[in-house]
N, C-alpha and C positions, 0 to 999 in steps of 0.2 A: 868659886862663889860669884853669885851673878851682882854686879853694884846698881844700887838705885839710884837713878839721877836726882839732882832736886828738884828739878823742875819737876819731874811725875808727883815725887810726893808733894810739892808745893799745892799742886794738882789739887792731888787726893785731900790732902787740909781745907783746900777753899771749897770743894766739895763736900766734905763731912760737915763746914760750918755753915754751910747755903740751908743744906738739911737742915740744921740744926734750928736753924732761924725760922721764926715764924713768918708764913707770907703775907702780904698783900693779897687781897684774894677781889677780882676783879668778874662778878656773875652777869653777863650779859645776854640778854632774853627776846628775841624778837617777838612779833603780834604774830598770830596764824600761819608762820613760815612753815612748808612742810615740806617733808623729809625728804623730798624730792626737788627740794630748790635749790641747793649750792651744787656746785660743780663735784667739790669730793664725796659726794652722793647719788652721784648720777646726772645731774643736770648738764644738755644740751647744748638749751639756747640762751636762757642767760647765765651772763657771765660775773662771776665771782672772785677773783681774783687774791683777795685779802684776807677770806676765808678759808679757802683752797690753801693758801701757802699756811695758815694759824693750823690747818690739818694736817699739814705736811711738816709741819716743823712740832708737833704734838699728839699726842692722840683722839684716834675717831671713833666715838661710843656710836653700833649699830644696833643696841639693842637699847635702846634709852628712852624713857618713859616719861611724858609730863602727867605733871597732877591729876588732870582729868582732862573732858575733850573741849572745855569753854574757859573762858578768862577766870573769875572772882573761885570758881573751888583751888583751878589749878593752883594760885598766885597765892592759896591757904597754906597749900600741901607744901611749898618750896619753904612758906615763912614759917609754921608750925612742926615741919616733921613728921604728919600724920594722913594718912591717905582719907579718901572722900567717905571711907565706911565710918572713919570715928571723927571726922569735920563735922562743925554744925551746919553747915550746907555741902549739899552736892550738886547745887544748879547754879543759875545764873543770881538767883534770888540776892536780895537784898544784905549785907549784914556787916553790922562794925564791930570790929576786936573790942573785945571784954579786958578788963583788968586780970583777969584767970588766964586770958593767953600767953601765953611764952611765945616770940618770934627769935630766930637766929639773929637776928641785929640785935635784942637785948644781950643775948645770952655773949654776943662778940663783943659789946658794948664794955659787958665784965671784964674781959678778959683782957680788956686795953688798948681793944682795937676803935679807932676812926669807922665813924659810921654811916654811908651813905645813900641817898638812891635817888632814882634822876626815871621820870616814865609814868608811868597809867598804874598810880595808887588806887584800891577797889574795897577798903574795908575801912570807908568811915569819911563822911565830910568834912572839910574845915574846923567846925564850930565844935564836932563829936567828940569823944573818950577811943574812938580810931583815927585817929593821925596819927600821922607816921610820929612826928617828935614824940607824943604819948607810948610808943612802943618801938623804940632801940634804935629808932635811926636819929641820928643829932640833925642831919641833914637832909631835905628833900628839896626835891623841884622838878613840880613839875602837872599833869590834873589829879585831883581829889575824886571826880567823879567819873564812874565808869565810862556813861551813855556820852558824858561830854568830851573825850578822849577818841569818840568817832570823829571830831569834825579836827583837821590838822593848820586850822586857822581861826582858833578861839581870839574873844576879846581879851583873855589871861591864862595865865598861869598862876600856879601856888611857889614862891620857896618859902619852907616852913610856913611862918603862919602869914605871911605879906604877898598880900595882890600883886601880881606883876602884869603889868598893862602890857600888851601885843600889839606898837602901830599900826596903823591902819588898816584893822581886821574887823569887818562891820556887819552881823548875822543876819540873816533873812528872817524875817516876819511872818513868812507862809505854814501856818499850823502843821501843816505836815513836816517841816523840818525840825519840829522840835525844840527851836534853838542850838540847833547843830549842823548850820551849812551858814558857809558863809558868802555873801552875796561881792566882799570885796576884799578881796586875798593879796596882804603885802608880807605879813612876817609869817613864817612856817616854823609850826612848834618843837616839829624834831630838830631842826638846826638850833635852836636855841636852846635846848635840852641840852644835846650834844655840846655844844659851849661850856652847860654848866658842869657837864662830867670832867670834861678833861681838864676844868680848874679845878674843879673837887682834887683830880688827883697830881694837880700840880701843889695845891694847898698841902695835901697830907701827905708827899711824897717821902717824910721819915720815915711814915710806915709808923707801926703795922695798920692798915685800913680795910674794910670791908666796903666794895661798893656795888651796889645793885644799879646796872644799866636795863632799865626796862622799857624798852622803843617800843613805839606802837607802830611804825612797820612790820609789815605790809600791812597791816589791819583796814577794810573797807571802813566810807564814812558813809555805812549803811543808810542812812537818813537821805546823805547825798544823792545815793545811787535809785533813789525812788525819785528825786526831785530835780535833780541836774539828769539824770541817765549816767552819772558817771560820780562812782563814787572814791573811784582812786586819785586821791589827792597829793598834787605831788607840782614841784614849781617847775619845773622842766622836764622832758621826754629822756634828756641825756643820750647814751649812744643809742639810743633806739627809737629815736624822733621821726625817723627818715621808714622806718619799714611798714609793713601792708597790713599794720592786725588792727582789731578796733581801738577806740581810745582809753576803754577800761586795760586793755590787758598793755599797752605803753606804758601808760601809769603804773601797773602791777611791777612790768621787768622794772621798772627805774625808780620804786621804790626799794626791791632788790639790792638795783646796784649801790643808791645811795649808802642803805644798809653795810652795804658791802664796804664800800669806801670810807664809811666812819668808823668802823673798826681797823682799817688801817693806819686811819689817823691816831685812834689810841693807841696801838701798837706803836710808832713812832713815838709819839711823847713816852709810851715807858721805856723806851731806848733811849732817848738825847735825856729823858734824866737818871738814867743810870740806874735803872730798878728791874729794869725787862727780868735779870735772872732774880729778883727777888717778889714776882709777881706771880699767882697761879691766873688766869686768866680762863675763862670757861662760857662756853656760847652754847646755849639751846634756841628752842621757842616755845611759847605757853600752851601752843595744842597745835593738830594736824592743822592745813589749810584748808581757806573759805570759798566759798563760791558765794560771793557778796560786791555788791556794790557796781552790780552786770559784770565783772571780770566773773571766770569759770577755771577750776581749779585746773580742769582737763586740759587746758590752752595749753600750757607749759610742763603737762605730768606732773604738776608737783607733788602729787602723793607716792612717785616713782612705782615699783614695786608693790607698794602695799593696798588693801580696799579699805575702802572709804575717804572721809576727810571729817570734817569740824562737824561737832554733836553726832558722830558715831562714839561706839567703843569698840570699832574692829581698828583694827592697825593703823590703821589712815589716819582715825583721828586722832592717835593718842601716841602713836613713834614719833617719835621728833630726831632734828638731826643736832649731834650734839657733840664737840671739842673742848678739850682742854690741851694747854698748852703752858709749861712750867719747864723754862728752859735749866740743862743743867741736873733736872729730878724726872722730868718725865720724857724717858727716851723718844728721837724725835719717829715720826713714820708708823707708830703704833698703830692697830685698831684694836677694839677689844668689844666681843659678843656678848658679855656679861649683861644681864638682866638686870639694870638699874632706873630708879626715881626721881621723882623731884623730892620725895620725899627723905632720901637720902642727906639731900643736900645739907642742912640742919647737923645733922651726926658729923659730917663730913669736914666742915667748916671751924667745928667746934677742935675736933681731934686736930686739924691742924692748928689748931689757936691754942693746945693744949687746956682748954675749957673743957672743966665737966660738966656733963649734962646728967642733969638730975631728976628731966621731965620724961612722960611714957613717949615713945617717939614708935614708929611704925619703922623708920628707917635704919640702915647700917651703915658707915664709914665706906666710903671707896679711897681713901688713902692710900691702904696696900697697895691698891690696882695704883693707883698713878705714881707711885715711885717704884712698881717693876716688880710689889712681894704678891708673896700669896694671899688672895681675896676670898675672904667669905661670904657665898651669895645667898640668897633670900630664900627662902624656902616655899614662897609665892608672892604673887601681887594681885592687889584687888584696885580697882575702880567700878563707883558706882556715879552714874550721871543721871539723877532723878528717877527714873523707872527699867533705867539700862545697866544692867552692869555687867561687869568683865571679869575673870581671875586666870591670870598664867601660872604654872607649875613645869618650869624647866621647859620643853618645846611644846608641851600641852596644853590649849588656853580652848577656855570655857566661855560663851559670849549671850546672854542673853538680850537683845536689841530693842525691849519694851516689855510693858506691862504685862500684854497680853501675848505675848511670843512665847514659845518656846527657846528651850536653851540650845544652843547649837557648839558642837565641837569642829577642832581645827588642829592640826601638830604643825605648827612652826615650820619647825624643822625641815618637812617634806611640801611644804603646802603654805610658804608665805604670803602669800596671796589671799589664803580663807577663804579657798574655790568650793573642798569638798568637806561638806559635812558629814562628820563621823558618831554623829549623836549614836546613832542605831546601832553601831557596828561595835562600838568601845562603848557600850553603856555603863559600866562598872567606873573606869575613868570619868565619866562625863559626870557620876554621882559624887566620884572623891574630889572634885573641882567644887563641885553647887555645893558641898557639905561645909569647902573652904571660903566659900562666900558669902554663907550664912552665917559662920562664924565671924565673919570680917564686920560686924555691922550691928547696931541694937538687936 
């Protein structure tokens, strides 16, 4: 008879009650980062370092989907659960949550979770029935308004409903910048963001908390990049001050790495206070990357492998790269090819929080997948971006690129890239995709 030691079962008990316990669930979202920009993705030349090791110590979703290919649908689909066919916008368009909206911050809110978010709020100003406090977050800080969320040297910030004044940060007057450049740059917004996250999660560190880290890196300050030439705003060059490229694409990598380095820093604080294994921790970004503000997405590959980038719906624009990491539940070193959403995320947050959800949701739970069971995947996915839309079925995806386009075929699987079009050749396929798209939508 073989003896069990105690310490394995000690083990196995502090294991089954890690499980047991609901997590801290910590969603972190970059601006237009794409899938070609970290290192455990492929990336070259810049460097990643804090990323790479949260991949390596967690798993790396390669098939992973944001909301849509622009900021305000995608940042719908994460808070509602519901793809861009049954969102009341699919563009960039205007619009503030309704009383009738459910977001996953309410619905965690129930459940007894601490609620947070820290980044580029895009569904409602200050004064509206869309603020964040208005819908499930106790907590926010950070801008209210989309277009203002370009310039990374505002005269304020929001937390909850109080101004927060930015020193000596003094905007240009020139019609053209909209009131979104600024002419005298002392405080930079994501460092102060950044501040407010990691007290949030030193404030709630009893848990259980929900927090939405929403950075507007790398996001161009489009406005900027018509009036300065240079719309990558950023307070130093960092390690890449010294090399030969223009000054958009310096800014670009050391938005990156700053990116990069503050995710290390949260990682440390949930280590020195004792939560790292009681934390799921999960990185995307809200769509492909830009070719905004004179940087060029090409400079650095950042769409790696895939065609296109931001306001496509070929791959480019809409794969993003995307980890979790739950030490403890989710074996380290993983990747997993599974077909997943933003709109997932909703289902997903709740099952761990043991909240039911009681609203239609488009999405499913990836729960199983991140503690190692068997996953149930989607049976398609649609995105629609104003006049473009998209729908995959398993390595099959259907793309129509505009109004007046036709529909074009592509299998994944042999042809990541969406080199050759198989409209003509598989046309029965190409019907049972446009039959699933049409049903996806009014």
């Amino acid at each position: 008879m073989r003896l069990i030691s105690w310490s394995f079962l000690g083990s196995l008990l502090a294991s089954m009650c890690l499980w047991a316990e609901r997590p801290n669930i910590i969603f972190i979202m970059a601006d237009d980062l794409g899938y070609g920009d970290l290192g455990c993705f492929g990336q070259k030349t810049i460097q990643t370092p804090n990323l790479d090791r949260l991949a390596a110590e967690g798993i790396r979703f390669t098939s992973f989907y944001a909301g849509c290919t622009v900021c305000r649908p995608s940042r719908l689909t994460l808070w509602t659960g519901r793809h861009t066919g049954h969102t009341p916008i699919s563009s960039n368009q205007s619009y503030v949550f309704q009383p009738a909206d459910v977001t996953v911050a309410e619905l965690m809110s129930e459940a007894g979770y601490a609620t947070g978010g820290i980044g580029k709020w895009a569904m409602g100003r200050p004064e509206s029935m869309g603020h964040p406090n208005l819908n499930g977050f106790q907590f926010w800080m950070g801008y209210m308004d989309q277009g203002e969320a370009h310039n990374y040297y505002p005269t304020h910030l929001w937390r909850n409903r109080e101004k927060v004044i930015l020193p000596g940060n003094e905007l240009s007057l020139d019609p053209k910048a909209r009131g979104r450049v600024a002419i005298k740059r002392v405080t930079y917004s994501h460092d102060l963001m950044t501040d407010e996250a990691l007290e949030f999660v030193r404030r709630e560190s009893g848990g259980p908390f929900l927090l939405h880290v929403h950075w507007t890196l790398p996001h161009a300050n489009n406005e900027g990049g018509r009036v300065t030439g240079d719309g990558m705003e950023v307070p130093d060059y960092s390690r890449y001050g010294d090399r030969d490229w223009p000054s958009p694409e310096k800014g670009q990598a050391a938005m990156i790495d700053r990116l990069d380095r503050d995710v290390g820093r949260m990682m440390t604080l949930l280590k020195t206070l004792g939560i790292d294994r009681k934390t799921l921790v999960f990185f995307t970004s809200d769509n492909g990357p830009h070719s905004e503000g004179n940087h060029r997405h090409e400079f650095f590959d950042a769409n790696g492998p895939l065609r296109g980038f931001k306001r496509d719906l070929y791959e480019g624009g809409i794969r993003v790269p995307a980890i979790a990491r739950w030490p403890g539940v989710i074996e380290a070193g993983r990747t997993s090819d599974e077909p997943l959403a933003f709109w997932d995320f909703l289902p997903t947050a709740c099952d761990l929080a043991e909240q039911p959800v009681e609203i239609e949701t488009d999405g499913i739970s990836f729960g199983p997948l991140l503690r190692g069971d068997a996953q149930r995947g989607h049976d398609y996915l649609f995105w629609k971006f104003g006049e473009k839309q998209a729908v995959r079925q398993n390595d099959w995806k259907a793309v129509k690129p505009g109004r007046d386009a036709a529909w074009e075929l592509y299998h994944l699987g042999s042809d990541l890239g969406e080199t050759l079009d198989l409209a003509v050749t598989h046309g029965p396929k190409l019907k049972e995709l446009v039959a699933l798209a049409a049903a996806s939508q009014p």
